[in-house]
PDB file of N, H, CA, C and O in Angstrom:
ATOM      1  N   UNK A   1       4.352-122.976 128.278  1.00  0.00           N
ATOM      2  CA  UNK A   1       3.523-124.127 128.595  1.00  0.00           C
ATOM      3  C   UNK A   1       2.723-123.881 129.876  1.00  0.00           C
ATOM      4  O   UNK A   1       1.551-124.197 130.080  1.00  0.00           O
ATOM      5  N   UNK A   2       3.662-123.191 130.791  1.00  0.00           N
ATOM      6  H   UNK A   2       4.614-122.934 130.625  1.00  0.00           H
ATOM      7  CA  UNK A   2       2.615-123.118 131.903  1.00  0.00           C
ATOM      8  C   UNK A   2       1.412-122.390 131.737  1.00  0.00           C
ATOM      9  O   UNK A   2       0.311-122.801 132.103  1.00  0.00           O
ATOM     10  N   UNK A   3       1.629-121.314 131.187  1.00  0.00           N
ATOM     11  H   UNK A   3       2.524-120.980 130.890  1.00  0.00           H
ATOM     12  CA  UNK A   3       1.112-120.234 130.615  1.00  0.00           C
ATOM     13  C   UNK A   3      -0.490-120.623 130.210  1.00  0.00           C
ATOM     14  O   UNK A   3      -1.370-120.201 130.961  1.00  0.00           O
ATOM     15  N   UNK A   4      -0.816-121.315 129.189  1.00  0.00           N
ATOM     16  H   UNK A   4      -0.102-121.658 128.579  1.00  0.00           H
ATOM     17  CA  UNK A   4      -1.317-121.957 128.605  1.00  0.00           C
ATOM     18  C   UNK A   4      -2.681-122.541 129.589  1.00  0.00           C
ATOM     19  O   UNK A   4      -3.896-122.354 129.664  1.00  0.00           O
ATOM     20  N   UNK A   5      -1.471-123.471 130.356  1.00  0.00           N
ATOM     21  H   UNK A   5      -0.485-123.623 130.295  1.00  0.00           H
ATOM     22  CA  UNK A   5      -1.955-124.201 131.324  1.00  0.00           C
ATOM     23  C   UNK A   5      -2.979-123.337 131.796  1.00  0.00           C
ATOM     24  O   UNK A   5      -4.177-123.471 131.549  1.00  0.00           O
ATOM     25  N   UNK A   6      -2.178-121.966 132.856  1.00  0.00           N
ATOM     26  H   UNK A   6      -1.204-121.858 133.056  1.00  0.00           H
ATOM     27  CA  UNK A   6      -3.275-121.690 133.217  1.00  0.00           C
ATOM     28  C   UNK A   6      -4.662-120.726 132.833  1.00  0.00           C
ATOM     29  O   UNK A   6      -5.624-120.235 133.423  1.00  0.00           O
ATOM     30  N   UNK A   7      -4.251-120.779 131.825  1.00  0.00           N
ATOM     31  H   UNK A   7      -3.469-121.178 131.346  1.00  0.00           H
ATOM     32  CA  UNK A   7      -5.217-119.819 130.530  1.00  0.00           C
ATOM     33  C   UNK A   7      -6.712-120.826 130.550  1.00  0.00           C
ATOM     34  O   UNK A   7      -7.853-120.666 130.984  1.00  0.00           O
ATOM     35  N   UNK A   8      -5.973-121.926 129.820  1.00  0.00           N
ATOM     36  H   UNK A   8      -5.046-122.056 129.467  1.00  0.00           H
ATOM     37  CA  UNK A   8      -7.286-123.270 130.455  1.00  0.00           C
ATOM     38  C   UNK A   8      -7.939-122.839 131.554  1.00  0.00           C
ATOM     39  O   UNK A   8      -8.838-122.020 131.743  1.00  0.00           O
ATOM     40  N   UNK A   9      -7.316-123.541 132.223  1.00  0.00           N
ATOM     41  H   UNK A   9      -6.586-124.206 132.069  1.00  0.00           H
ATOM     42  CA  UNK A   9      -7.906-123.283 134.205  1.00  0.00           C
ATOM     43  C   UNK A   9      -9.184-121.841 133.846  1.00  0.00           C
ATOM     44  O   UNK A   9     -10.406-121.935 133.726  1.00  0.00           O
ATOM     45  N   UNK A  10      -8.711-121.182 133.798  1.00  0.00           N
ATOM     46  H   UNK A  10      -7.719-121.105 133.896  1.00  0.00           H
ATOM     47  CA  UNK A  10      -9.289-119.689 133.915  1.00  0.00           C
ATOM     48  C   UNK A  10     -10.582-120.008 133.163  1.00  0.00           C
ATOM     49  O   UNK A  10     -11.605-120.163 133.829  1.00  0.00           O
ATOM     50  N   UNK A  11     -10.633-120.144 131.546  1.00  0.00           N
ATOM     51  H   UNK A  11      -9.802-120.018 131.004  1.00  0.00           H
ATOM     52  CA  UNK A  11     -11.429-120.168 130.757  1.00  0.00           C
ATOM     53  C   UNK A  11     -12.915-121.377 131.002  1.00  0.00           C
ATOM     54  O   UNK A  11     -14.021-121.454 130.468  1.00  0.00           O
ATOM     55  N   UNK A  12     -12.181-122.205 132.124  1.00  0.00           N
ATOM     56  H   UNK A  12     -11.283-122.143 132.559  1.00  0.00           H
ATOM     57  CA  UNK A  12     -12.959-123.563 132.501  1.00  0.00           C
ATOM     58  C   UNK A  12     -13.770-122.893 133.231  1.00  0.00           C
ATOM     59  O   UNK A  12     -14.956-123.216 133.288  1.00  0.00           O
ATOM     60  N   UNK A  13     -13.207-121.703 134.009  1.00  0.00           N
ATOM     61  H   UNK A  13     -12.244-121.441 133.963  1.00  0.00           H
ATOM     62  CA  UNK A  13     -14.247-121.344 135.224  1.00  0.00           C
ATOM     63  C   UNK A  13     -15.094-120.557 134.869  1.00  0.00           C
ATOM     64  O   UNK A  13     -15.788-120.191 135.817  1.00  0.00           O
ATOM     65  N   UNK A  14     -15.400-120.060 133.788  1.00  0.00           N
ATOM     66  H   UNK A  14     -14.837-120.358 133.017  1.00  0.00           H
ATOM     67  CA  UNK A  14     -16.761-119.765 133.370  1.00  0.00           C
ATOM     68  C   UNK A  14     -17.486-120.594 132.215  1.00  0.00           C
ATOM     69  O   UNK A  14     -17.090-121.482 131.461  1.00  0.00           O
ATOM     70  N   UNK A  15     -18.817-119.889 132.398  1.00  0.00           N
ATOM     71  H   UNK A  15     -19.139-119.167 133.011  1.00  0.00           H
ATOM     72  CA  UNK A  15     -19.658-120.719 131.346  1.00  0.00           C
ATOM     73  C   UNK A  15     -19.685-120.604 130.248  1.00  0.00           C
ATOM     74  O   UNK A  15     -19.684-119.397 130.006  1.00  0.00           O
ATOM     75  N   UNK A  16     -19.717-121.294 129.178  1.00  0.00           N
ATOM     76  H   UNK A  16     -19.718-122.274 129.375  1.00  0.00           H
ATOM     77  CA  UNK A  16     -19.925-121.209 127.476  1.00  0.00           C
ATOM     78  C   UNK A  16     -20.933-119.805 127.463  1.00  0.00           C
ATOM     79  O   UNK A  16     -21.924-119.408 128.076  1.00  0.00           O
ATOM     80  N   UNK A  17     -19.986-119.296 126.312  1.00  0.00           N
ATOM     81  H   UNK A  17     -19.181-119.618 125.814  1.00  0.00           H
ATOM     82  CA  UNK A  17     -21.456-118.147 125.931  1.00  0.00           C
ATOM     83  C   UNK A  17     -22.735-118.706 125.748  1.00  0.00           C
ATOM     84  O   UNK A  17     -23.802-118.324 126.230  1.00  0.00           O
ATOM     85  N   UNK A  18     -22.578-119.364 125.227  1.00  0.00           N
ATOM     86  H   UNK A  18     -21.712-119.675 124.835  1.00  0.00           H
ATOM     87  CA  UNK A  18     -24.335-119.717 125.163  1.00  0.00           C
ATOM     88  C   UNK A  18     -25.389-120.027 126.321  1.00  0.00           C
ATOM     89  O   UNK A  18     -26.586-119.753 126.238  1.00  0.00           O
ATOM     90  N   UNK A  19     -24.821-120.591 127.325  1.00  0.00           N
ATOM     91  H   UNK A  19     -23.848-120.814 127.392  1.00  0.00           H
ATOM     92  CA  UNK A  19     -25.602-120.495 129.079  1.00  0.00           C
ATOM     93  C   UNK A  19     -25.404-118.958 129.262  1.00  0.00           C
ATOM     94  O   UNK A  19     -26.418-118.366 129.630  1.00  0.00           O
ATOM     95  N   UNK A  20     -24.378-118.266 129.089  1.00  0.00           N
ATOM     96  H   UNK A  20     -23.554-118.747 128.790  1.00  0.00           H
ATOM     97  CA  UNK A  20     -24.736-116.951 129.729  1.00  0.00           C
ATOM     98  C   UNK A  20     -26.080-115.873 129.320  1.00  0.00           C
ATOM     99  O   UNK A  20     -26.792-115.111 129.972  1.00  0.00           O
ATOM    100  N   UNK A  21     -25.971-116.320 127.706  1.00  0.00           N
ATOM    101  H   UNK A  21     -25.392-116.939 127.176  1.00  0.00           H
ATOM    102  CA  UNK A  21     -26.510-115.232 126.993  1.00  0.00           C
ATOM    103  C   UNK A  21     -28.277-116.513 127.047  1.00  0.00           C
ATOM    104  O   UNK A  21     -29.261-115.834 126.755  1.00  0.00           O
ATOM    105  N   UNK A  22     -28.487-117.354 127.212  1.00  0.00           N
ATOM    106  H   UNK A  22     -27.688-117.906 127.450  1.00  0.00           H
ATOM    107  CA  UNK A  22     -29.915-118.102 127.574  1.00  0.00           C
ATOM    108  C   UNK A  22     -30.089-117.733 128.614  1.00  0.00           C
ATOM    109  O   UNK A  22     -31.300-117.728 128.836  1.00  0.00           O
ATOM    110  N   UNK A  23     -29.315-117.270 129.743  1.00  0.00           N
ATOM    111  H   UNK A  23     -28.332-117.274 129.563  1.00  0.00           H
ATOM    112  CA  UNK A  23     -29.937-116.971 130.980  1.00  0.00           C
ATOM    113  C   UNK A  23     -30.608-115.988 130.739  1.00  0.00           C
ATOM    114  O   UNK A  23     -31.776-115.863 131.109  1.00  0.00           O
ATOM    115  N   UNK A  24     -29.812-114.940 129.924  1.00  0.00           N
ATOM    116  H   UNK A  24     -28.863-115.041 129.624  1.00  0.00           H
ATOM    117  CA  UNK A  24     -30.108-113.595 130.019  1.00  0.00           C
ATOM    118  C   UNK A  24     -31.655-113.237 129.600  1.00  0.00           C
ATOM    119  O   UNK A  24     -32.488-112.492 130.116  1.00  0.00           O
ATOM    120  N   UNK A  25     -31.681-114.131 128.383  1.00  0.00           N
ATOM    121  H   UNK A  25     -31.004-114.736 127.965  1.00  0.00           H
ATOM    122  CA  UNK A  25     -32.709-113.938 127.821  1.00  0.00           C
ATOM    123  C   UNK A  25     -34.518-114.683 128.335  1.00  0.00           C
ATOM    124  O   UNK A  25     -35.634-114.504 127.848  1.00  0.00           O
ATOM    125  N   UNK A  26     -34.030-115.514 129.495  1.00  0.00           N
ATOM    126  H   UNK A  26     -33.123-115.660 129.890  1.00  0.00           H
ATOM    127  CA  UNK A  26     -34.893-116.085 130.193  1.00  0.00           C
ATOM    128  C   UNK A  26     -35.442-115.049 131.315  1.00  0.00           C
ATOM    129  O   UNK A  26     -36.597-115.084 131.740  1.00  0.00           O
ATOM    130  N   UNK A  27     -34.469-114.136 131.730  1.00  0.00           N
ATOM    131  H   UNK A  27     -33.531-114.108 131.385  1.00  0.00           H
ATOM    132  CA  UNK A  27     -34.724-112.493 132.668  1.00  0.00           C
ATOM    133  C   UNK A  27     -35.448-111.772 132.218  1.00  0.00           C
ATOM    134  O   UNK A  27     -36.406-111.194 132.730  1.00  0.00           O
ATOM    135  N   UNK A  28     -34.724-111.720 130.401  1.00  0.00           N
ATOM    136  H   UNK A  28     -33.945-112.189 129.985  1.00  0.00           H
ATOM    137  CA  UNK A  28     -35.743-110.372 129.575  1.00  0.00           C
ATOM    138  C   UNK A  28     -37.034-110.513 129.979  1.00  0.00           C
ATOM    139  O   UNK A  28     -37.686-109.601 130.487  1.00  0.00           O
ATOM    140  N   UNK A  29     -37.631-112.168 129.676  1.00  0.00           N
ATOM    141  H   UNK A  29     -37.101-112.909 129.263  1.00  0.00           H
ATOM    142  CA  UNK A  29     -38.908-112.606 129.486  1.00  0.00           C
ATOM    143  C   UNK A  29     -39.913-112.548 130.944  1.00  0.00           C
ATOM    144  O   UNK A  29     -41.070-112.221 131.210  1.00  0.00           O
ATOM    145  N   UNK A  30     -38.819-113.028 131.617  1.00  0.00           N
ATOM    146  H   UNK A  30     -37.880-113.294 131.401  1.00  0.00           H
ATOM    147  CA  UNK A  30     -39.441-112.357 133.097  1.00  0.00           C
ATOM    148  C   UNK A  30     -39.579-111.029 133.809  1.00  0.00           C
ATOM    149  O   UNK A  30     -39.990-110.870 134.959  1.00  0.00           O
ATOM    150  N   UNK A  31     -39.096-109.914 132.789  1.00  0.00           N
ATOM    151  H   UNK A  31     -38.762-110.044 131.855  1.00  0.00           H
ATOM    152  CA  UNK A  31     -39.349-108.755 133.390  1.00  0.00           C
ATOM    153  C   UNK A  31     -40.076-108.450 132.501  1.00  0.00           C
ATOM    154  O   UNK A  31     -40.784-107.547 132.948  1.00  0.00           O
ATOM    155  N   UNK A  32     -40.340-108.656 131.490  1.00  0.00           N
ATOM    156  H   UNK A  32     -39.765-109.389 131.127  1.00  0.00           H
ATOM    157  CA  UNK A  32     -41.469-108.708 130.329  1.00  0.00           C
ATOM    158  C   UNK A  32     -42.896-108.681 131.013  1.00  0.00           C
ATOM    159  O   UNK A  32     -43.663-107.728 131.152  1.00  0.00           O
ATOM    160  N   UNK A  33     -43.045-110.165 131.446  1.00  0.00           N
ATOM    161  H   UNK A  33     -42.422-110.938 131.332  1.00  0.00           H
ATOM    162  CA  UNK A  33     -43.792-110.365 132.198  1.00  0.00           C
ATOM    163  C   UNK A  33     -44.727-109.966 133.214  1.00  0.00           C
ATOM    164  O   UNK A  33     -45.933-109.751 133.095  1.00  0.00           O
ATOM    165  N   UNK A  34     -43.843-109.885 134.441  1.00  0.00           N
ATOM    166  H   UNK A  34     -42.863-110.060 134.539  1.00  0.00           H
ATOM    167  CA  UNK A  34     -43.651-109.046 135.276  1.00  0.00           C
ATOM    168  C   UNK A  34     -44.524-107.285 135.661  1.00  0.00           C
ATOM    169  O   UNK A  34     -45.196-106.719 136.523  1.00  0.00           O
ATOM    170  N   UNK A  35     -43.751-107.018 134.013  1.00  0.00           N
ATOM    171  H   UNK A  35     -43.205-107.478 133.313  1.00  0.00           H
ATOM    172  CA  UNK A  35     -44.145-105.326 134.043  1.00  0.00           C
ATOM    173  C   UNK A  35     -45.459-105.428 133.174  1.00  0.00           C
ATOM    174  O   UNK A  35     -45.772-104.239 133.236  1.00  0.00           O
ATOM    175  N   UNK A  36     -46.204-105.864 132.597  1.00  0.00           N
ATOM    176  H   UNK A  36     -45.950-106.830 132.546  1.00  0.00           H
ATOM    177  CA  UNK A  36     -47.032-105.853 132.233  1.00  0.00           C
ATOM    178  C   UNK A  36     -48.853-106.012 133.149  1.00  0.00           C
ATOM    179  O   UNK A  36     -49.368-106.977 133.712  1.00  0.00           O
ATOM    180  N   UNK A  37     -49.188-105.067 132.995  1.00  0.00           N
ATOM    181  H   UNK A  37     -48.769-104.283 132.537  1.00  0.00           H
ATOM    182  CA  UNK A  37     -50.624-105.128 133.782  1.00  0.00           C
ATOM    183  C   UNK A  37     -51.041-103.724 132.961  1.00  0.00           C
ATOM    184  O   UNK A  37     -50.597-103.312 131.890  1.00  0.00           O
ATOM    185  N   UNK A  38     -52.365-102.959 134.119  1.00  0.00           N
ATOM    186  H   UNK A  38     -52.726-103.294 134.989  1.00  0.00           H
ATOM    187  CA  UNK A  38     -52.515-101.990 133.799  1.00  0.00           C
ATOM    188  C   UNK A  38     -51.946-100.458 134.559  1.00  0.00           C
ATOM    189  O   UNK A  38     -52.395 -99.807 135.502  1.00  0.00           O
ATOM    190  N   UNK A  39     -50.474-100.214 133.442  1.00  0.00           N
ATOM    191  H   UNK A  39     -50.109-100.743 132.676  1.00  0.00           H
ATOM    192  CA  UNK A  39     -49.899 -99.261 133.819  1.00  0.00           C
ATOM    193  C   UNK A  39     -50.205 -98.569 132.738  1.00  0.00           C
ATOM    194  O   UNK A  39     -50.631 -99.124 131.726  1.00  0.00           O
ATOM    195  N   UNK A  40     -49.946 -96.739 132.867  1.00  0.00           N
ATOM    196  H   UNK A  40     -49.599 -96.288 133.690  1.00  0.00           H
ATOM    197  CA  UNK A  40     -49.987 -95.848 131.577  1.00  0.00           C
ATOM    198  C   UNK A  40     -49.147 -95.309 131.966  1.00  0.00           C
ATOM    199  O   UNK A  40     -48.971 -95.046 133.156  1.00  0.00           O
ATOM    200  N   UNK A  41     -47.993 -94.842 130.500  1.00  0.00           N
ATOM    201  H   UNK A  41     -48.136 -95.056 129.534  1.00  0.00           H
ATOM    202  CA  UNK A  41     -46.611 -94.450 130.809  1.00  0.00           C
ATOM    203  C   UNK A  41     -47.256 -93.080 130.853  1.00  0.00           C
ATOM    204  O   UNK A  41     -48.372 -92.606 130.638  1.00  0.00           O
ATOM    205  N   UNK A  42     -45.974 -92.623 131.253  1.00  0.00           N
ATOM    206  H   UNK A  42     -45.068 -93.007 131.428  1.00  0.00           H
ATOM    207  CA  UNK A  42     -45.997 -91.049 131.712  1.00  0.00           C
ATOM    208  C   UNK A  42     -46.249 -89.988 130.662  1.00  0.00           C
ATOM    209  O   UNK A  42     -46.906 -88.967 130.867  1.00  0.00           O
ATOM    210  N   UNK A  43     -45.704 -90.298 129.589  1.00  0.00           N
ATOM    211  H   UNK A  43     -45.170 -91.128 129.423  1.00  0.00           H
ATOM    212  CA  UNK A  43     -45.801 -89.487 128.241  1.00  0.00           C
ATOM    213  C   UNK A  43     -47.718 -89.811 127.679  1.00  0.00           C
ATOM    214  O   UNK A  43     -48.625 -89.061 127.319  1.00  0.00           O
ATOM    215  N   UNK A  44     -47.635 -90.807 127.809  1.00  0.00           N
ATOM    216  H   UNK A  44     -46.898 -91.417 128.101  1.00  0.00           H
ATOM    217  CA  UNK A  44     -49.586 -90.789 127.663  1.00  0.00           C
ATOM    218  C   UNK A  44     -50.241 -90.031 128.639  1.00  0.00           C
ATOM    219  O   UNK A  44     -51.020 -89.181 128.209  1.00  0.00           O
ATOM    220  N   UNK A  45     -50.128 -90.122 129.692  1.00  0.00           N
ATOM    221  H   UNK A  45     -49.495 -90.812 130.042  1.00  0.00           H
ATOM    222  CA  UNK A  45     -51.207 -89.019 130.594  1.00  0.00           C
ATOM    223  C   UNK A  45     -50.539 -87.551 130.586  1.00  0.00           C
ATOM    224  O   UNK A  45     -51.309 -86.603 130.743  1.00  0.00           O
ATOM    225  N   UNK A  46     -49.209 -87.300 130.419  1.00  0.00           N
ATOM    226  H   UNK A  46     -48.584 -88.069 130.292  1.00  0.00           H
ATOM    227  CA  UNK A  46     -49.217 -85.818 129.973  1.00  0.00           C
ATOM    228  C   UNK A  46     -49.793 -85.461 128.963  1.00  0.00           C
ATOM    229  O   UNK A  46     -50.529 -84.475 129.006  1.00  0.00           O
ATOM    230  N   UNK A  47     -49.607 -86.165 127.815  1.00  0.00           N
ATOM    231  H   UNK A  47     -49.009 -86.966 127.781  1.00  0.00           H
ATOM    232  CA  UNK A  47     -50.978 -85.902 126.628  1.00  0.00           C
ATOM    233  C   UNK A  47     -52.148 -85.570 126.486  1.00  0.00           C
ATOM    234  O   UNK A  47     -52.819 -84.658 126.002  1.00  0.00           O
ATOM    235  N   UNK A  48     -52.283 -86.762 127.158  1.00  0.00           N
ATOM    236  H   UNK A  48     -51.738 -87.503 127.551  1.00  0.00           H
ATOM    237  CA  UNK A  48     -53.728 -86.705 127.361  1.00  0.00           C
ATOM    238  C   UNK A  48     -54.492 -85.239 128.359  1.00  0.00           C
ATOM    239  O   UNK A  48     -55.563 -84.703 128.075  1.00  0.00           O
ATOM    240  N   UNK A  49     -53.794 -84.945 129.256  1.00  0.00           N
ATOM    241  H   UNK A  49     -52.923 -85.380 129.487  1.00  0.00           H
ATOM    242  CA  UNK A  49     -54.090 -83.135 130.163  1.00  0.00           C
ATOM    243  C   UNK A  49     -54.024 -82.701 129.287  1.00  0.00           C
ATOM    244  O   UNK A  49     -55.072 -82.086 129.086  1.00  0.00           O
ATOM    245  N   UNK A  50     -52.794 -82.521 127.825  1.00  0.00           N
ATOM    246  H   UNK A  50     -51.943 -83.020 127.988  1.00  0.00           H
ATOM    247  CA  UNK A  50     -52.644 -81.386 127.049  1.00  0.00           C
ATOM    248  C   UNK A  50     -53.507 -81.129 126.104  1.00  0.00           C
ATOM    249  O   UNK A  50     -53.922 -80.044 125.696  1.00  0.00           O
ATOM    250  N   UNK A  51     -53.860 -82.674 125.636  1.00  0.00           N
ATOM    251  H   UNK A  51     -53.523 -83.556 125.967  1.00  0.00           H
ATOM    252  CA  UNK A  51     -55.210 -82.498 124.399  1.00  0.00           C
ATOM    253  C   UNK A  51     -56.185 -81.793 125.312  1.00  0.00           C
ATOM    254  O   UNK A  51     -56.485 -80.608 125.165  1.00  0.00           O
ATOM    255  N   UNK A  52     -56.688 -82.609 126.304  1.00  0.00           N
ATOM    256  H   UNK A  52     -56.444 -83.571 126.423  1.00  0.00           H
ATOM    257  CA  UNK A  52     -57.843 -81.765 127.332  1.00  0.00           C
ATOM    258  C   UNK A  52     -57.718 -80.231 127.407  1.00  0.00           C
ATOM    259  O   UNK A  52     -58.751 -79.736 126.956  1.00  0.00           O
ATOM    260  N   UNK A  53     -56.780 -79.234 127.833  1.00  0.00           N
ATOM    261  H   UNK A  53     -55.941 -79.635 128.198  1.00  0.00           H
ATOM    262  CA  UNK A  53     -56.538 -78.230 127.972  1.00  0.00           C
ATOM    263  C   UNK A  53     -57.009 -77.868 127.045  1.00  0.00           C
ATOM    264  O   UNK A  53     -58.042 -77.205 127.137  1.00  0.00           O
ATOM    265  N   UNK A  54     -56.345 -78.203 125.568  1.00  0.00           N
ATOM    266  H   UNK A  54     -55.506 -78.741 125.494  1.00  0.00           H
ATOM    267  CA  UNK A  54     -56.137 -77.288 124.472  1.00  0.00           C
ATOM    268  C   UNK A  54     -58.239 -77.868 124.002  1.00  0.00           C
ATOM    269  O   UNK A  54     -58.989 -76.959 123.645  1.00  0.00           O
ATOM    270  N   UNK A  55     -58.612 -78.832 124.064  1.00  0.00           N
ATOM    271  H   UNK A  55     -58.002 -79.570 124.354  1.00  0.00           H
ATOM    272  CA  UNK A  55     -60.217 -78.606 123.816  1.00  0.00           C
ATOM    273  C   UNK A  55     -60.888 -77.832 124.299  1.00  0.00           C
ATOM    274  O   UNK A  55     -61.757 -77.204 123.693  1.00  0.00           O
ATOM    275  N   UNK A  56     -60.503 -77.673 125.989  1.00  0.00           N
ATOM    276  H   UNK A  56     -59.797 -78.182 126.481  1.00  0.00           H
ATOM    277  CA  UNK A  56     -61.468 -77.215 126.561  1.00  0.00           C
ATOM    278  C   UNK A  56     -61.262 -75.504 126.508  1.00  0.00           C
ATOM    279  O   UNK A  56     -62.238 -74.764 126.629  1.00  0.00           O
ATOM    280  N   UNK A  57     -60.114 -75.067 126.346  1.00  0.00           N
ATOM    281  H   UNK A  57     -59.322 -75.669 126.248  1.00  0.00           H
ATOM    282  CA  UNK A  57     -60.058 -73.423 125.678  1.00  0.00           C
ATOM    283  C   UNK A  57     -60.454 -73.265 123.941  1.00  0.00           C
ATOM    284  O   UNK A  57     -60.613 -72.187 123.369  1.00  0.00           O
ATOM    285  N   UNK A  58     -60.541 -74.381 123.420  1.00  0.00           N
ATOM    286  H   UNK A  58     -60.411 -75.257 123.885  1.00  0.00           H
ATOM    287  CA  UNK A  58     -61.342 -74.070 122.334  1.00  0.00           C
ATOM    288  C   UNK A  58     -62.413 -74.026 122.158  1.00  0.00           C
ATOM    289  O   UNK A  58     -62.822 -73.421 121.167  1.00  0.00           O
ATOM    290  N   UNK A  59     -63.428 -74.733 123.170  1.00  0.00           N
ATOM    291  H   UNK A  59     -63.096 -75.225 123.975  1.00  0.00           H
ATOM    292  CA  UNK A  59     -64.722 -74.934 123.139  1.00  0.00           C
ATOM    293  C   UNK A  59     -65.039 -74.208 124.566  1.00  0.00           C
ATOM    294  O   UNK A  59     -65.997 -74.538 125.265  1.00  0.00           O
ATOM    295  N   UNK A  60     -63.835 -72.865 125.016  1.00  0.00           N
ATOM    296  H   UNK A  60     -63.056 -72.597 124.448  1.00  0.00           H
ATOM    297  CA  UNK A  60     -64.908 -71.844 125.746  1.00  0.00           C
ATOM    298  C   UNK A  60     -66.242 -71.151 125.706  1.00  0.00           C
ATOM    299  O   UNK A  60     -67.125 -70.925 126.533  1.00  0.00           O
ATOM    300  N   UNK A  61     -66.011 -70.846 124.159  1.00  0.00           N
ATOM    301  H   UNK A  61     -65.293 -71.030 123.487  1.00  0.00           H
ATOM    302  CA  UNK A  61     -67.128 -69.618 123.847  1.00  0.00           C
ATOM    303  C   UNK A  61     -68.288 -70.679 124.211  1.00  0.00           C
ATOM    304  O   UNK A  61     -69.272 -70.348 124.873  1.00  0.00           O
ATOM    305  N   UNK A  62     -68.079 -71.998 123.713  1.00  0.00           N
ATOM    306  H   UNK A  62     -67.280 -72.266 123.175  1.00  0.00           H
ATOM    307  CA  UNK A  62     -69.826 -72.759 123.821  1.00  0.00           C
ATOM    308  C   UNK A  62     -70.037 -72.876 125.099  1.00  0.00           C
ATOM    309  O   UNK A  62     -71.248 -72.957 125.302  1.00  0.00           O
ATOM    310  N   UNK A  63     -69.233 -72.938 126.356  1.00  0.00           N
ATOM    311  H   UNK A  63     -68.249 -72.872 126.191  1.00  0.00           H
ATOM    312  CA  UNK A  63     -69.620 -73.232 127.473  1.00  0.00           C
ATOM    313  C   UNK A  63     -69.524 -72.578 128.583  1.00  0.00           C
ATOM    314  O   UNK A  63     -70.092 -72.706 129.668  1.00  0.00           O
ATOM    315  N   UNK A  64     -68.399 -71.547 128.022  1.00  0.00           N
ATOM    316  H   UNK A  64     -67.937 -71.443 127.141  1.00  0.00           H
ATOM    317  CA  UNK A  64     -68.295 -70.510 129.034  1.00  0.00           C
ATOM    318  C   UNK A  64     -69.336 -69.847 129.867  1.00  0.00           C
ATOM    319  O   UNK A  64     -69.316 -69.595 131.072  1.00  0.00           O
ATOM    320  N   UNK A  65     -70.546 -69.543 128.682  1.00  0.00           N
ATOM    321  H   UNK A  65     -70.562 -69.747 127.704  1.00  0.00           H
ATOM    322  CA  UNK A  65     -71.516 -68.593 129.527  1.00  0.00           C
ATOM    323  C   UNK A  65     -72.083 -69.121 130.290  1.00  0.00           C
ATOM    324  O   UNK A  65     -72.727 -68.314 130.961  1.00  0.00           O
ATOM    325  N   UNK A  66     -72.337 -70.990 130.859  1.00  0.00           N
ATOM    326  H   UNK A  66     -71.814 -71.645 130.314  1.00  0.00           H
ATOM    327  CA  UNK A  66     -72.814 -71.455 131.707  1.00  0.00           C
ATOM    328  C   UNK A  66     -72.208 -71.414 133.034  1.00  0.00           C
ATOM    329  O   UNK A  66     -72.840 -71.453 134.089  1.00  0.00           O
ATOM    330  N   UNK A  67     -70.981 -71.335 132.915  1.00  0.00           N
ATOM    331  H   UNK A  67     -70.468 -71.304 132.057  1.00  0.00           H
ATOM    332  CA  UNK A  67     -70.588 -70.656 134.309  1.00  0.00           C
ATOM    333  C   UNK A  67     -70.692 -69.079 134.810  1.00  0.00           C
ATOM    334  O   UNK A  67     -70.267 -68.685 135.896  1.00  0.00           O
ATOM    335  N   UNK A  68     -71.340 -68.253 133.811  1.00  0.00           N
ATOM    336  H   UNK A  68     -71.685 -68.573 132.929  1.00  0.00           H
ATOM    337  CA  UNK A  68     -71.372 -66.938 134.697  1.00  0.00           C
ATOM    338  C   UNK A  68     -73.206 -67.061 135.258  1.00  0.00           C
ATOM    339  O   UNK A  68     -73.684 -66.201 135.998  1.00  0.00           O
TER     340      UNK A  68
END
């Protein structure tokens, strides 16, 4: 019985799942938020050098001779 008792007690002192897991999801939305502007992830601008590279050694022969 006591036991019990204080099993209650314990279980009182936190919140219903459902406040925990609404908070949570009120954070997601604010870091959602938050992170959104104009950023470009990292995997897009390494790309983007690599496509560049690989054009611009394909389209040497057409342009090369303007630099000698």
């Amino acid at each position: 019985m006591i036991m019990a008792h204080e099993e209650e007690e314990r279980k009182a002192a936190f919140p219903p799942r459902s406040a925990k897991h609404q908070r949570r999801r009120v954070s997601r939305k604010r870091k959602k938020k938050k992170g959104k502007g104009r950023q470009v992830p990292l995997i897009q601008l390494w790309l983007f050098l690599f496509l560049s590279l690989v054009l611009g050694m394909a389209t040497f022969p057409l342009w090369g001779g303007i630099l000698q």
